[in-house]
KEKE-3310 file (N, C-alpha, C; in steps of 0.2 Angstrom, whole numbers, plus 5000, padded with zeros to 4 digits):
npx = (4943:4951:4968:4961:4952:4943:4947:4938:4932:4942:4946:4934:4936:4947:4942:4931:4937:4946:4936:4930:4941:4944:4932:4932:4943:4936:4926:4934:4942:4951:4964:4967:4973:4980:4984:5001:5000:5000:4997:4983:4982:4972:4979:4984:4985:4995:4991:4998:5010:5010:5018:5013:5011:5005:5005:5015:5016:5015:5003:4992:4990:4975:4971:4973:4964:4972:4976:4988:4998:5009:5019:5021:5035:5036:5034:5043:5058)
npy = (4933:4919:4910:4896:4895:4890:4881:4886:4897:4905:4905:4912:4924:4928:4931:4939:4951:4953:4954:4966:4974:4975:4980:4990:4996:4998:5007:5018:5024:5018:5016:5010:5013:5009:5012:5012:4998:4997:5000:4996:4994:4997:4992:4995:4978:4976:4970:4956:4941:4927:4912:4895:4880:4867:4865:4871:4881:4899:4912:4925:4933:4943:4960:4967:4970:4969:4967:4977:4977:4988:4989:4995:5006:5001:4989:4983:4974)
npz = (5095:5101:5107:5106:5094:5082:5064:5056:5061:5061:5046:5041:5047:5041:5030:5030:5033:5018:5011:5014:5014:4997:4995:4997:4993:4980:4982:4985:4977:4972:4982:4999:5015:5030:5044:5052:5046:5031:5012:5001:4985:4971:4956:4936:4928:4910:4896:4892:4883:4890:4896:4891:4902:4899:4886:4879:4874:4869:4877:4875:4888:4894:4899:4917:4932:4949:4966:4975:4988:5001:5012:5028:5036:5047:5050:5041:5043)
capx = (4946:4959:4972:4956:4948:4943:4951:4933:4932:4948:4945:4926:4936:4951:4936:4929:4945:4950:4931:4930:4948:4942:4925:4935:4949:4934:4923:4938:4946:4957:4968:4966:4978:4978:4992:5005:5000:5002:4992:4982:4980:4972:4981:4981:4991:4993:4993:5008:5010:5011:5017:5006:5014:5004:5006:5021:5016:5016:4997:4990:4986:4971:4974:4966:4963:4975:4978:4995:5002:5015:5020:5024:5042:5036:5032:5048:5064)
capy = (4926:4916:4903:4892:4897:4885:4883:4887:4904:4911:4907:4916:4930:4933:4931:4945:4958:4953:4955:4974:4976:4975:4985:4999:4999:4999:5012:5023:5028:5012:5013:5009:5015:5006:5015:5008:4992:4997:5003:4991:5000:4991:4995:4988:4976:4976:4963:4952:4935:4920:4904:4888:4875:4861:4864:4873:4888:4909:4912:4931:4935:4949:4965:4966:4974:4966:4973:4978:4979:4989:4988:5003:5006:4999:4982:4979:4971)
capz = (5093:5107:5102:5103:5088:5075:5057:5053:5061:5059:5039:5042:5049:5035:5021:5030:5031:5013:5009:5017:5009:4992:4996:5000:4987:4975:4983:4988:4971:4968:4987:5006:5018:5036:5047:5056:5044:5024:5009:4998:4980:4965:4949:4932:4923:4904:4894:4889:4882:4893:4893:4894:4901:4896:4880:4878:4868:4871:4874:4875:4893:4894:4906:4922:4939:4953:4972:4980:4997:5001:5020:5032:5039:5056:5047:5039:5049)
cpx = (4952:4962:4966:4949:4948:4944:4942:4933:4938:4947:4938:4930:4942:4947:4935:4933:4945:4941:4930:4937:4946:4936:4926:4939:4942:4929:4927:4942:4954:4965:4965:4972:4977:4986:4994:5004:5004:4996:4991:4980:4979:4974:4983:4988:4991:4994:4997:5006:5013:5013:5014:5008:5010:5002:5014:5022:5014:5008:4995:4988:4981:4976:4970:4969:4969:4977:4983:4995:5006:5015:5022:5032:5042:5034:5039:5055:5069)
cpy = (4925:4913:4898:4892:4891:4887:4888:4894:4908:4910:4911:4923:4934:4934:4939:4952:4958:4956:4965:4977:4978:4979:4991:5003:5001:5006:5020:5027:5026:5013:5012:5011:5015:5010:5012:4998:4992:5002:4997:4995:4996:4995:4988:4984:4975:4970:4961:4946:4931:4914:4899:4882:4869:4861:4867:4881:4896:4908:4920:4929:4942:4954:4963:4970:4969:4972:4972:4979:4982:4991:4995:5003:5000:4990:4978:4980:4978)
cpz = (5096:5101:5102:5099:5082:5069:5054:5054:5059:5049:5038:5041:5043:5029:5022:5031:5024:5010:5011:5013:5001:4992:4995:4996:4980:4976:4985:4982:4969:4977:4994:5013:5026:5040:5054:5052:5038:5022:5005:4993:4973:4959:4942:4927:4914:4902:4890:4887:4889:4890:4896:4896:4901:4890:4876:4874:4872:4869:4876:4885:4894:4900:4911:4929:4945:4960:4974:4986:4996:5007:5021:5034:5044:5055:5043:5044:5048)
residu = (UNK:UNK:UNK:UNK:UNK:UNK:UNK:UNK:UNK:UNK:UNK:UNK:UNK:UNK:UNK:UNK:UNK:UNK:UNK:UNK:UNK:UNK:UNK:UNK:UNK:UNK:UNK:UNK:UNK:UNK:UNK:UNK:UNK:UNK:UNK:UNK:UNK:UNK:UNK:UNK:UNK:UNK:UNK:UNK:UNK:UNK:UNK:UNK:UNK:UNK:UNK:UNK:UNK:UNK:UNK:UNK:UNK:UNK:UNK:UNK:UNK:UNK:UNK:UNK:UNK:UNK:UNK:UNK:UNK:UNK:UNK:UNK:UNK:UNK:UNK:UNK:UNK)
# end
């Protein structure tokens, strides 16, 4: 994929990293580790209150599964 790649393909092609990404964290025992890029590692978050801004009020938010990034040395300034 050049600089003359259309929006279409280049969105085709982050679907499918971020799609392989997630495959991997879930088949791998919750991380993924790309070298010289980062590691992506799914962990969980508990649940907390929230607030609803269209109504103003504290509502429960459930736990849930979410993915991290943490970059390598070679990636930060």
């Amino acid at each position: 994929m050049g600089p003359g790649a259309t929006r279409a393909t280049a969105s085709a092609a982050v679907e499918a990293v971020l799609a392989s990404i997630r495959q991997a964290t879930a088949e791998s025992g919750d991380k993924l580790h790309i070298a010289h890029f980062g590691t992506f590692q799914r962990t969980e978050r508990s649940a907390r209150q929230g607030y609803d801004i269209n109504t103003g009020t504290m509502r429960p938010l459930p736990a849930r599964q979410v993915l991290a990034f943490t970059p390598t040395k070679s990636l930060l300034p």
